[in-house]
mmJSON file of the N, C-alpha and C atoms, coordinates in Angstrom:
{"data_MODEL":{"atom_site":{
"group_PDB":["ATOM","ATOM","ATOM","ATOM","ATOM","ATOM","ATOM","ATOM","ATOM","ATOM","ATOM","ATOM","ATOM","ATOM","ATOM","ATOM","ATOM","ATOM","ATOM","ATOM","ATOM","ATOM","ATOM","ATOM","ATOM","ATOM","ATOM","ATOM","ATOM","ATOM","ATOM","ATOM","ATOM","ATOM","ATOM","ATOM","ATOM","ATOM","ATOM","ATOM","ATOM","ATOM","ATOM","ATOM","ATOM","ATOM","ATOM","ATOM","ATOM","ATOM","ATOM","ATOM","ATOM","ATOM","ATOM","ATOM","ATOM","ATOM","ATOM","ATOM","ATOM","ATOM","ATOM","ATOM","ATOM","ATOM","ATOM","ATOM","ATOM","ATOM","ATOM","ATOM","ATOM","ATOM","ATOM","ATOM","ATOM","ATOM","ATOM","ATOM","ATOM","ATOM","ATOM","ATOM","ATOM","ATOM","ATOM","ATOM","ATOM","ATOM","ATOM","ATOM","ATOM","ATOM","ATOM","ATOM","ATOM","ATOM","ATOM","ATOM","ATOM","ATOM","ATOM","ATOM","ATOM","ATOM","ATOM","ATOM","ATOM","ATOM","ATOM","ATOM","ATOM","ATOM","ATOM","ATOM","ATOM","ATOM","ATOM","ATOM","ATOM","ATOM","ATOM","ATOM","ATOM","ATOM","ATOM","ATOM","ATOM","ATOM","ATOM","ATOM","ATOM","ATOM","ATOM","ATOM","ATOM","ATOM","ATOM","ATOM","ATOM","ATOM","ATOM","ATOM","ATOM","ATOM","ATOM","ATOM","ATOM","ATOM","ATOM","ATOM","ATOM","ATOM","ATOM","ATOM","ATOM","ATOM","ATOM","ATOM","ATOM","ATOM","ATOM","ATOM","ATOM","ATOM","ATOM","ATOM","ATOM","ATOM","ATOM","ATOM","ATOM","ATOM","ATOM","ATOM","ATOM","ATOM","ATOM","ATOM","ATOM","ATOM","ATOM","ATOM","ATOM","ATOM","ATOM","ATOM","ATOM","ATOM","ATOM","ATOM","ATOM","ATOM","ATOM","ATOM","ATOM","ATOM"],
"id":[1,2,3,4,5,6,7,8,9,10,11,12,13,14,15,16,17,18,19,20,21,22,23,24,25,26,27,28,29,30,31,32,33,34,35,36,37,38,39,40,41,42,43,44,45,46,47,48,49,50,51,52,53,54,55,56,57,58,59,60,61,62,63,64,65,66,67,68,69,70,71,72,73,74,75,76,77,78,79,80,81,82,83,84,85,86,87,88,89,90,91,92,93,94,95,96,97,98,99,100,101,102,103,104,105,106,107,108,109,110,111,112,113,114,115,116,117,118,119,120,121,122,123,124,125,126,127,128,129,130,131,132,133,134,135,136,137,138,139,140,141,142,143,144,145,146,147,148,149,150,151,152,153,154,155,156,157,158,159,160,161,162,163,164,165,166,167,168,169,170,171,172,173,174,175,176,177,178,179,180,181,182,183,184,185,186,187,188,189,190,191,192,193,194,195,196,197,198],
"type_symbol":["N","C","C","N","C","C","N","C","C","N","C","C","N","C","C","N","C","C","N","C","C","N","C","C","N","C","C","N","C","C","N","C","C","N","C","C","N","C","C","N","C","C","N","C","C","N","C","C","N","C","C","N","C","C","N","C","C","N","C","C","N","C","C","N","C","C","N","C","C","N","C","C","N","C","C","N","C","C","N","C","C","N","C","C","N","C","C","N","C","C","N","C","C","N","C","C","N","C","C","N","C","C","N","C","C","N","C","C","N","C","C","N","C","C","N","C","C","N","C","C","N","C","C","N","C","C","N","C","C","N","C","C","N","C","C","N","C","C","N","C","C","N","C","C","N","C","C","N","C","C","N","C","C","N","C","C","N","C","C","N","C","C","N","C","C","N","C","C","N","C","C","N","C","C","N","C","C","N","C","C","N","C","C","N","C","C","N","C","C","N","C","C","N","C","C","N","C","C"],
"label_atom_id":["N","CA","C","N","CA","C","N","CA","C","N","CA","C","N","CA","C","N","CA","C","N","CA","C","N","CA","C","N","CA","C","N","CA","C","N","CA","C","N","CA","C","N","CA","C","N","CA","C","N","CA","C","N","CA","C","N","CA","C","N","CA","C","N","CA","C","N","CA","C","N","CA","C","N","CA","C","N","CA","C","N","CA","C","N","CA","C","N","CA","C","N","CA","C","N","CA","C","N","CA","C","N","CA","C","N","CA","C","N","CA","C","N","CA","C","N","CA","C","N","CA","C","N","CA","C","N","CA","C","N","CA","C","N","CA","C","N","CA","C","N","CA","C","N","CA","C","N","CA","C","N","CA","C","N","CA","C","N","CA","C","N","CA","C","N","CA","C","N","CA","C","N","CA","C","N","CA","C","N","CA","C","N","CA","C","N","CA","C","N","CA","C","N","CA","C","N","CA","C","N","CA","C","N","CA","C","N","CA","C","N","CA","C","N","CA","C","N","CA","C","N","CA","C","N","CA","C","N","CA","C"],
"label_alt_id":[null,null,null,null,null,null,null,null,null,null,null,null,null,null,null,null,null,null,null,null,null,null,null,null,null,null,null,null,null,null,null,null,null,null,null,null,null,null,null,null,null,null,null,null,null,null,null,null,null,null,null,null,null,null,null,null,null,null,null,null,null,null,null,null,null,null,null,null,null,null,null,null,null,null,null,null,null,null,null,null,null,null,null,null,null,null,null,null,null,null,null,null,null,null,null,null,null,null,null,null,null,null,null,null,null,null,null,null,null,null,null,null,null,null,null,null,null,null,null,null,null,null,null,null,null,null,null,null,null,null,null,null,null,null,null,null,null,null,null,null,null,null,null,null,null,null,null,null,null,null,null,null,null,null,null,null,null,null,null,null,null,null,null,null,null,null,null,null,null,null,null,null,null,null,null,null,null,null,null,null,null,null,null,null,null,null,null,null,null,null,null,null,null,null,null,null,null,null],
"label_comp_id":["UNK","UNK","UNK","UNK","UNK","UNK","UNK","UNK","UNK","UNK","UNK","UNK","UNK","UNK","UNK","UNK","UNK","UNK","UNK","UNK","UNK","UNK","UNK","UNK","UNK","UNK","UNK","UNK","UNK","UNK","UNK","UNK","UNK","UNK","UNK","UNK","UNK","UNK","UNK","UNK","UNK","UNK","UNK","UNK","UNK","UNK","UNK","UNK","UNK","UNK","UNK","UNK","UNK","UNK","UNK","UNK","UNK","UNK","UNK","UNK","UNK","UNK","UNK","UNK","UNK","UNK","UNK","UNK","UNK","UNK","UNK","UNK","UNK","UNK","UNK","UNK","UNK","UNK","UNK","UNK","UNK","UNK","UNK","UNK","UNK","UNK","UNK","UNK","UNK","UNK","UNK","UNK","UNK","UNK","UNK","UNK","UNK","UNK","UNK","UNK","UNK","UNK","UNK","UNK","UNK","UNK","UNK","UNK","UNK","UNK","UNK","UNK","UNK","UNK","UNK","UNK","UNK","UNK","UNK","UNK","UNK","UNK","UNK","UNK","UNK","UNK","UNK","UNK","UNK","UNK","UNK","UNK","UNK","UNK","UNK","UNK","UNK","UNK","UNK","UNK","UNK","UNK","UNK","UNK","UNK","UNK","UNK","UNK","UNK","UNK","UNK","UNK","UNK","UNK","UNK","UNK","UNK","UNK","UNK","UNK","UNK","UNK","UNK","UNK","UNK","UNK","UNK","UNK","UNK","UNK","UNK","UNK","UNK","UNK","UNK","UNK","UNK","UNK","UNK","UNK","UNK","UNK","UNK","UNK","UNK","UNK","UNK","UNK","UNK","UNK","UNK","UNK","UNK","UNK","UNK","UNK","UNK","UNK"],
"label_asym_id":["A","A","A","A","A","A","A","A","A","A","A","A","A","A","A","A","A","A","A","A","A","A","A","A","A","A","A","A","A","A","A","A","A","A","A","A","A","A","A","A","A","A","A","A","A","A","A","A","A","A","A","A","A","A","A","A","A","A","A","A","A","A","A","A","A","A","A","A","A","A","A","A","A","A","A","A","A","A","A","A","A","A","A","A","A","A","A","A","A","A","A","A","A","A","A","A","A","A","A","A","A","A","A","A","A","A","A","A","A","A","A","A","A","A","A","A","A","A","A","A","A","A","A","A","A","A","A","A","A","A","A","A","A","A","A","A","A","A","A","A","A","A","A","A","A","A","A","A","A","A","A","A","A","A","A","A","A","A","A","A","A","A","A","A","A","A","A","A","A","A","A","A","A","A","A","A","A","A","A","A","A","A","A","A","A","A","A","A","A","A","A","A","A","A","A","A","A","A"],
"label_entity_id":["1","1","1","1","1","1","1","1","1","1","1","1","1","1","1","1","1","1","1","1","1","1","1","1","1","1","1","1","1","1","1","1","1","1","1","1","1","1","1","1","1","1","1","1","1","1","1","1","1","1","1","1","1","1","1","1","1","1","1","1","1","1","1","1","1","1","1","1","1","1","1","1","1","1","1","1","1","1","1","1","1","1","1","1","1","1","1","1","1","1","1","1","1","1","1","1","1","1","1","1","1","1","1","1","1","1","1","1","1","1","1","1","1","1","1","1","1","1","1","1","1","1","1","1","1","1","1","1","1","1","1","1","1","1","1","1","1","1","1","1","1","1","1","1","1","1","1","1","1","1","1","1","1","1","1","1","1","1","1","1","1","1","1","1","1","1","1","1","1","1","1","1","1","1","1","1","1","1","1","1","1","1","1","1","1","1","1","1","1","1","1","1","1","1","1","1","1","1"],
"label_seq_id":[1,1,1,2,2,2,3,3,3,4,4,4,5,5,5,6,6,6,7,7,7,8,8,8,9,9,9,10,10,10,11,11,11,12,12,12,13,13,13,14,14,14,15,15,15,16,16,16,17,17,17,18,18,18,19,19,19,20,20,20,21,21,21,22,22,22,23,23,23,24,24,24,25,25,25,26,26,26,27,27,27,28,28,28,29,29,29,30,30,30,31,31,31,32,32,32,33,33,33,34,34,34,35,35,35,36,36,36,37,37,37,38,38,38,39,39,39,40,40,40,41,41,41,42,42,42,43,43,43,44,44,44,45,45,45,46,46,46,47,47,47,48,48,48,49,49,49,50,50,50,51,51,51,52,52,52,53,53,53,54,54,54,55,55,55,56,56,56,57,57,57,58,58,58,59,59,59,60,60,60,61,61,61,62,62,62,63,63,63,64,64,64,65,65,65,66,66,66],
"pdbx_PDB_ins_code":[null,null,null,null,null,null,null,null,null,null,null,null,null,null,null,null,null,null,null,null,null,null,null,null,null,null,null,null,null,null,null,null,null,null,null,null,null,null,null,null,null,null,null,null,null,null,null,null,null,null,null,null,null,null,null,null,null,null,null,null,null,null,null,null,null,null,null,null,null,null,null,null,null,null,null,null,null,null,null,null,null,null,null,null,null,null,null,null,null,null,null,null,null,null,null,null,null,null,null,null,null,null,null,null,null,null,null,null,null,null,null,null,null,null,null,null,null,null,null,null,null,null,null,null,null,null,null,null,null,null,null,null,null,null,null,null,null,null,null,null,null,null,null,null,null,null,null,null,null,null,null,null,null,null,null,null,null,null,null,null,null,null,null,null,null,null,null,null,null,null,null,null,null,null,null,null,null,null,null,null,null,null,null,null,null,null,null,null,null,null,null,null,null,null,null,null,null,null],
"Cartn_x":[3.452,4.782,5.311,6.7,7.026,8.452,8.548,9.594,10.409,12.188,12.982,14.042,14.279,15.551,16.548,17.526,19.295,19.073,20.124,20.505,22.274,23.112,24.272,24.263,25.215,25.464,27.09,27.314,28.649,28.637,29.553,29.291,30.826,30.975,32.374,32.063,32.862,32.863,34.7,34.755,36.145,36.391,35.301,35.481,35.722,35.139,35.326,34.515,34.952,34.017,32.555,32.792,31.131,30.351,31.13,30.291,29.518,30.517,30.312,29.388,29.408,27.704,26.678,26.687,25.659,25.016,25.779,25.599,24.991,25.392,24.868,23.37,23.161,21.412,21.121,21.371,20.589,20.247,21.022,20.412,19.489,20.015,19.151,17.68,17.69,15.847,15.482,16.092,14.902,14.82,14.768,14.167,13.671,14.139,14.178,13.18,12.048,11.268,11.903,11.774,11.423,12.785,13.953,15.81,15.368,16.152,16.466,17.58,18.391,19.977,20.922,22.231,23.407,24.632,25.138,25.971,27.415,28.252,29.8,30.634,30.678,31.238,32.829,32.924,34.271,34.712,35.989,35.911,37.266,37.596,38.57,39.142,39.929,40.528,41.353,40.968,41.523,43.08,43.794,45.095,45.623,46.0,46.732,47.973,48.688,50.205,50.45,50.291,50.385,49.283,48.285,47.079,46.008,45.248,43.767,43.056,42.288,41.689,40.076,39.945,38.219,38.372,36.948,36.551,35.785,35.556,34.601,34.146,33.08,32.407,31.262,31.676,30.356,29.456,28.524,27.627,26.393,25.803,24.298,23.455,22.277,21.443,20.175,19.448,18.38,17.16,15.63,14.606,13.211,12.359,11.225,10.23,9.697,9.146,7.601,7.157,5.587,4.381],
"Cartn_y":[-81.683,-82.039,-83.144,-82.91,-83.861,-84.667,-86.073,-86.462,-87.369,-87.248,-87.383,-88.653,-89.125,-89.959,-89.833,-90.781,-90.28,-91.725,-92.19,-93.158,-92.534,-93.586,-93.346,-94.005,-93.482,-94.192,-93.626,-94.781,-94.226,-94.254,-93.502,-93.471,-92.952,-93.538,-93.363,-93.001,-92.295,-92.031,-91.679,-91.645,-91.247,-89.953,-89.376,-88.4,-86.996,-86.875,-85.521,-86.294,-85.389,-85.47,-84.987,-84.005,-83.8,-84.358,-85.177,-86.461,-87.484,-87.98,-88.692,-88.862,-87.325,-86.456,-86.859,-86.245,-86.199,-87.378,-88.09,-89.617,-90.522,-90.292,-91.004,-90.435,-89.241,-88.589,-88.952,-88.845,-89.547,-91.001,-91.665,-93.254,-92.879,-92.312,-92.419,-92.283,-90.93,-90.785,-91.542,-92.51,-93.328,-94.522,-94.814,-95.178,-94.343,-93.4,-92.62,-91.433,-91.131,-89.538,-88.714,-87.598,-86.113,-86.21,-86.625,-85.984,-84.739,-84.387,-82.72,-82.577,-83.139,-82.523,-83.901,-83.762,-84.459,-84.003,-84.617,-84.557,-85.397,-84.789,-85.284,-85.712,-86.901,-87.35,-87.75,-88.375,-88.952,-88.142,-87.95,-88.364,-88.55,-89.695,-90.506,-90.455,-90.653,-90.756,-92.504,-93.223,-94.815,-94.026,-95.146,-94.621,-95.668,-96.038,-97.028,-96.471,-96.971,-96.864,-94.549,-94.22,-92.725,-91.802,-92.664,-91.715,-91.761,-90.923,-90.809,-91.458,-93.09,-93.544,-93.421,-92.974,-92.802,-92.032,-91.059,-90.255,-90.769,-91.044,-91.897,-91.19,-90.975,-90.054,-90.806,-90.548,-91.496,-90.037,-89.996,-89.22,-89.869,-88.757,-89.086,-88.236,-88.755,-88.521,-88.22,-87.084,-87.214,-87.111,-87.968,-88.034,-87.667,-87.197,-87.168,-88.48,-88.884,-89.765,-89.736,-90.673,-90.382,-90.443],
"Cartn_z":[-33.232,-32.783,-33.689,-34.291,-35.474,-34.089,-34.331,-33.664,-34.592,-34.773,-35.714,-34.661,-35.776,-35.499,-36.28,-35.928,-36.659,-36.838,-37.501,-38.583,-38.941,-39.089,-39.543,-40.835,-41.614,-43.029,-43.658,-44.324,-45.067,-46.471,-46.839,-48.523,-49.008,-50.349,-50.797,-51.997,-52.556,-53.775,-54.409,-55.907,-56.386,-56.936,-56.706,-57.407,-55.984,-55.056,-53.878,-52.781,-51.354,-50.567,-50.705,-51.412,-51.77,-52.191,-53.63,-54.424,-53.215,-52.29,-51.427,-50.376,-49.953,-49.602,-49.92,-51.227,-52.011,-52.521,-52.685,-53.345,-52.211,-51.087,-49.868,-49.376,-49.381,-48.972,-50.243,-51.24,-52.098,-52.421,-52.229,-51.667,-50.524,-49.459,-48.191,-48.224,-48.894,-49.191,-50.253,-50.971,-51.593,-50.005,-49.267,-48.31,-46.724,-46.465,-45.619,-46.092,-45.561,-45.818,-44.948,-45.749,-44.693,-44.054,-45.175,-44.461,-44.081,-42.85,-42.313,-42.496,-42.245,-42.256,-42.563,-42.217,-41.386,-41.161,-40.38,-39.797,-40.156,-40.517,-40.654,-40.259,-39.821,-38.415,-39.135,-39.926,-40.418,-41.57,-42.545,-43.564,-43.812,-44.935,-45.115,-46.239,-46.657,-48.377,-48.383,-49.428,-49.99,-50.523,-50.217,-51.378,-51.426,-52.833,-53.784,-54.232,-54.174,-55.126,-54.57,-53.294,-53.346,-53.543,-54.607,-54.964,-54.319,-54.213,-53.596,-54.606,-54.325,-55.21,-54.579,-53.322,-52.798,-52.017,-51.735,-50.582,-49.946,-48.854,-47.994,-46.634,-46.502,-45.265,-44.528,-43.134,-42.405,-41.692,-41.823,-41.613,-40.768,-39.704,-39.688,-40.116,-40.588,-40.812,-40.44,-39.635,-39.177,-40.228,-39.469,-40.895,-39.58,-39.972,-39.402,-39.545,-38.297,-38.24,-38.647,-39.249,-39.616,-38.504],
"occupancy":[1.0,1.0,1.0,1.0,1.0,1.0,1.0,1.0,1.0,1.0,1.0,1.0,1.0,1.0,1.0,1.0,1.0,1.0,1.0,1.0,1.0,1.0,1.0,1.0,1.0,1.0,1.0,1.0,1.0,1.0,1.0,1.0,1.0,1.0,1.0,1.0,1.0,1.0,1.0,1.0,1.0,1.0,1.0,1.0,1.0,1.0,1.0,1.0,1.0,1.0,1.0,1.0,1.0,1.0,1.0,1.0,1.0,1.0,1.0,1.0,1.0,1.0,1.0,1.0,1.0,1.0,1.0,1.0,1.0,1.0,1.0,1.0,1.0,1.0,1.0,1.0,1.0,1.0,1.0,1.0,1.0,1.0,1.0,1.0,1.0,1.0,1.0,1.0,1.0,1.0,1.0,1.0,1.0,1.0,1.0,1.0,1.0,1.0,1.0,1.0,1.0,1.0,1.0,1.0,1.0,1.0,1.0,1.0,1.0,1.0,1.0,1.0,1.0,1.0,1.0,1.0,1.0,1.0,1.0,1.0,1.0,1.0,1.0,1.0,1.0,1.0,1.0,1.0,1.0,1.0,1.0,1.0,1.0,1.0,1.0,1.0,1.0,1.0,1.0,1.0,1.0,1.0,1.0,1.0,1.0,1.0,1.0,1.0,1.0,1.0,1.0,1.0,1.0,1.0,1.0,1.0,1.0,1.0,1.0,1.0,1.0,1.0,1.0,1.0,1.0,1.0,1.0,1.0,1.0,1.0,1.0,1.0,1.0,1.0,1.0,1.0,1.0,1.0,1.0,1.0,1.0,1.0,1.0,1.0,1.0,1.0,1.0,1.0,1.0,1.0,1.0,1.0,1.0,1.0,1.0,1.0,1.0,1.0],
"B_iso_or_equiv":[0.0,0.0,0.0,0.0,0.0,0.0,0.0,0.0,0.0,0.0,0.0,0.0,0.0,0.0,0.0,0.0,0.0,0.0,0.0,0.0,0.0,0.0,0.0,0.0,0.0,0.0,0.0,0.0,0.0,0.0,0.0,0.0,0.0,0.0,0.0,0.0,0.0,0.0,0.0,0.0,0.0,0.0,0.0,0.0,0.0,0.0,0.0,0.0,0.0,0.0,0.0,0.0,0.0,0.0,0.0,0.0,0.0,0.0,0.0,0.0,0.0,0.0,0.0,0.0,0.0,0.0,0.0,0.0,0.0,0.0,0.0,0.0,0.0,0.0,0.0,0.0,0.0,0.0,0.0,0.0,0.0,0.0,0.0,0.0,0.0,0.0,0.0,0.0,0.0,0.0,0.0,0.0,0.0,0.0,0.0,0.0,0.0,0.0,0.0,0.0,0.0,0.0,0.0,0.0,0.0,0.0,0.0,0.0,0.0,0.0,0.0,0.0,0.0,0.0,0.0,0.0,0.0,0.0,0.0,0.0,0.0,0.0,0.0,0.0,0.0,0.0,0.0,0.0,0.0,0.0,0.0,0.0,0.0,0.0,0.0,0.0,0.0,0.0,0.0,0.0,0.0,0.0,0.0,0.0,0.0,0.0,0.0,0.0,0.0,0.0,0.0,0.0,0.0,0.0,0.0,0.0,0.0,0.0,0.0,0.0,0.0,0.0,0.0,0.0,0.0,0.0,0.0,0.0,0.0,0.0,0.0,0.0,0.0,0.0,0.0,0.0,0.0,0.0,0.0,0.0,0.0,0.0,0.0,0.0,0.0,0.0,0.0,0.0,0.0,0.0,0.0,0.0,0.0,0.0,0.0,0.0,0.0,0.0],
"pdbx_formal_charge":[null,null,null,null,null,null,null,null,null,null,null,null,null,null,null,null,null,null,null,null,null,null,null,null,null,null,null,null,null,null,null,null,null,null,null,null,null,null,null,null,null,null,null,null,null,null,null,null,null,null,null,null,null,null,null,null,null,null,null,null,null,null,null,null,null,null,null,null,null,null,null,null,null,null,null,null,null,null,null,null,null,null,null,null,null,null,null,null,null,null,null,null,null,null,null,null,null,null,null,null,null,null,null,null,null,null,null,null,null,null,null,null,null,null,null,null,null,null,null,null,null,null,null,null,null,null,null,null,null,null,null,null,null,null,null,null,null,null,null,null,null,null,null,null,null,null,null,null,null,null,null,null,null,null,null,null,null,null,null,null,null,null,null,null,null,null,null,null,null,null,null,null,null,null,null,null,null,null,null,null,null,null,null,null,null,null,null,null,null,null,null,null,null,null,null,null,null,null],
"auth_seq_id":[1,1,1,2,2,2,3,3,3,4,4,4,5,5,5,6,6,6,7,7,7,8,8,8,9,9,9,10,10,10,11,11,11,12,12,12,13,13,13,14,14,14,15,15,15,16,16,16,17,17,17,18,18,18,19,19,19,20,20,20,21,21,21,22,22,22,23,23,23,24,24,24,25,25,25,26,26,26,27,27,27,28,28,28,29,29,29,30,30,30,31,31,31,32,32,32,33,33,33,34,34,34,35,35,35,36,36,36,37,37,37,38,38,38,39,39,39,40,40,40,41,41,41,42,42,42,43,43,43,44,44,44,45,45,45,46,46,46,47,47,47,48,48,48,49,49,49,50,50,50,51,51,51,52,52,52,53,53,53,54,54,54,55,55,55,56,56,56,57,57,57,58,58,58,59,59,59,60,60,60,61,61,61,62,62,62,63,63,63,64,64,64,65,65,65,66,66,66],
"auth_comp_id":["UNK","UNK","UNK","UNK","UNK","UNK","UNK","UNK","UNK","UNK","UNK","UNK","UNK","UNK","UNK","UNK","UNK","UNK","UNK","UNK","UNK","UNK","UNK","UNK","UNK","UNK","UNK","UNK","UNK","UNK","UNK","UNK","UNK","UNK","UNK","UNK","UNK","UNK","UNK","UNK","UNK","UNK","UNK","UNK","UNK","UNK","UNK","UNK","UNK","UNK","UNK","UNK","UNK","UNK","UNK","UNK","UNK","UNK","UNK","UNK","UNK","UNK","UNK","UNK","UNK","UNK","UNK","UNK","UNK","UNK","UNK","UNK","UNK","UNK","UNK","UNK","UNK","UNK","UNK","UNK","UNK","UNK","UNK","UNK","UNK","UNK","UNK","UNK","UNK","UNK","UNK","UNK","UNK","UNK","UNK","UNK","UNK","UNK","UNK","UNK","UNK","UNK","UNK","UNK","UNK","UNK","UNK","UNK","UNK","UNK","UNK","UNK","UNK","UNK","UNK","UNK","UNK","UNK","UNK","UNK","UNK","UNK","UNK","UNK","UNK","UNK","UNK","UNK","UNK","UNK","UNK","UNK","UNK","UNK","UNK","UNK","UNK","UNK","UNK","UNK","UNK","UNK","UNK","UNK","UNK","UNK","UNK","UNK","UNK","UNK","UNK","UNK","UNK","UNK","UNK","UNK","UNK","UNK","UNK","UNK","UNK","UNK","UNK","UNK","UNK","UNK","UNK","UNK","UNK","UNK","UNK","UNK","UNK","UNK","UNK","UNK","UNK","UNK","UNK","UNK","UNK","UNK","UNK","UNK","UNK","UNK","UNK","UNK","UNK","UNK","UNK","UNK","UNK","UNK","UNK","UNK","UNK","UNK"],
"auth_asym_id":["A","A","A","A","A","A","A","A","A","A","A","A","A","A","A","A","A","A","A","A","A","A","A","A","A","A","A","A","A","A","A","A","A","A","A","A","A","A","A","A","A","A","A","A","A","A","A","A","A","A","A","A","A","A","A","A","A","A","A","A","A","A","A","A","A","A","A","A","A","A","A","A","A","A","A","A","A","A","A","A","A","A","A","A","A","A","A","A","A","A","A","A","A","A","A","A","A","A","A","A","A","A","A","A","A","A","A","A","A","A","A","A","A","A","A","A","A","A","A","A","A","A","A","A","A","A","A","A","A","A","A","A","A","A","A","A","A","A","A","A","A","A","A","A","A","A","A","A","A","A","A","A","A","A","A","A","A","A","A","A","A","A","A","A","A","A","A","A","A","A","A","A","A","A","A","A","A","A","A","A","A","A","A","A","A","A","A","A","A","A","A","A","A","A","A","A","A","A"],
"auth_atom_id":["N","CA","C","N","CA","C","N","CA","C","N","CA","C","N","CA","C","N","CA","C","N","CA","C","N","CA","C","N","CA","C","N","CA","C","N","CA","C","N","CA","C","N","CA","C","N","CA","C","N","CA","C","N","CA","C","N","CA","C","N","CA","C","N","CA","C","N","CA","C","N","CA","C","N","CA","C","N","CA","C","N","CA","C","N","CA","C","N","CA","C","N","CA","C","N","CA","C","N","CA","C","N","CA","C","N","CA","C","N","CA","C","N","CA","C","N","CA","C","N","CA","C","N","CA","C","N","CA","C","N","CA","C","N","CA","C","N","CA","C","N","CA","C","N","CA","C","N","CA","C","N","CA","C","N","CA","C","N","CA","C","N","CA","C","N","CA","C","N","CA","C","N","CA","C","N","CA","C","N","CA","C","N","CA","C","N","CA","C","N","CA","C","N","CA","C","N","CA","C","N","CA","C","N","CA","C","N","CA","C","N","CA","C","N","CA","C","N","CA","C","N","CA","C","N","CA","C","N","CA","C"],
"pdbx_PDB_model_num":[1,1,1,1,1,1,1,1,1,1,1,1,1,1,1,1,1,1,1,1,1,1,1,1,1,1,1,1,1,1,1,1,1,1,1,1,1,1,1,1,1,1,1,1,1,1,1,1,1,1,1,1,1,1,1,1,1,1,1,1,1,1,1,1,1,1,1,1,1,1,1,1,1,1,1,1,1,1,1,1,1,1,1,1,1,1,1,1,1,1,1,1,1,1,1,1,1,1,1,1,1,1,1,1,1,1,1,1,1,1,1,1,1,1,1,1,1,1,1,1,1,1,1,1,1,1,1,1,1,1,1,1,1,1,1,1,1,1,1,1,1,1,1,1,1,1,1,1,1,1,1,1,1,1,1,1,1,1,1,1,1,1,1,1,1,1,1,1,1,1,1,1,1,1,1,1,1,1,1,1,1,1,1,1,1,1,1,1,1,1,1,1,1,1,1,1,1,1]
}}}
């Protein structure tokens, strides 16, 4: 029997929401083992002067516990 917890995290990026994804589970597992998934709870766009200058997504994250 494996038992998991969630963890929230946010992550921004300028380039897509996906970057922003991606860029965030990847910080996550250099401290976090054994990501399973997450979950998409927010996502946001920065804007300066009209433009979309960030994508920003708050997500959780579930990880299996050791």
């Amino acid at each position: 029997m494996s038992v998991a917890k969630v963890t929230e995290i946010s992550s921004c990026s300028s380039k897509s929401f996906e970057d922003a994804i991606e860029s965030g589970i990847e910080r996550a597992s250099r401290t976090l083992d054994q990501i399973q998934g997450a979950w998409i709870n927010e996502m946001k766009v920065n804007v300066t002067d009209g433009k979309i200058t960030g994508y920003c997504v708050n997500m959780k994250v579930t990880f299996v516990l050791k």
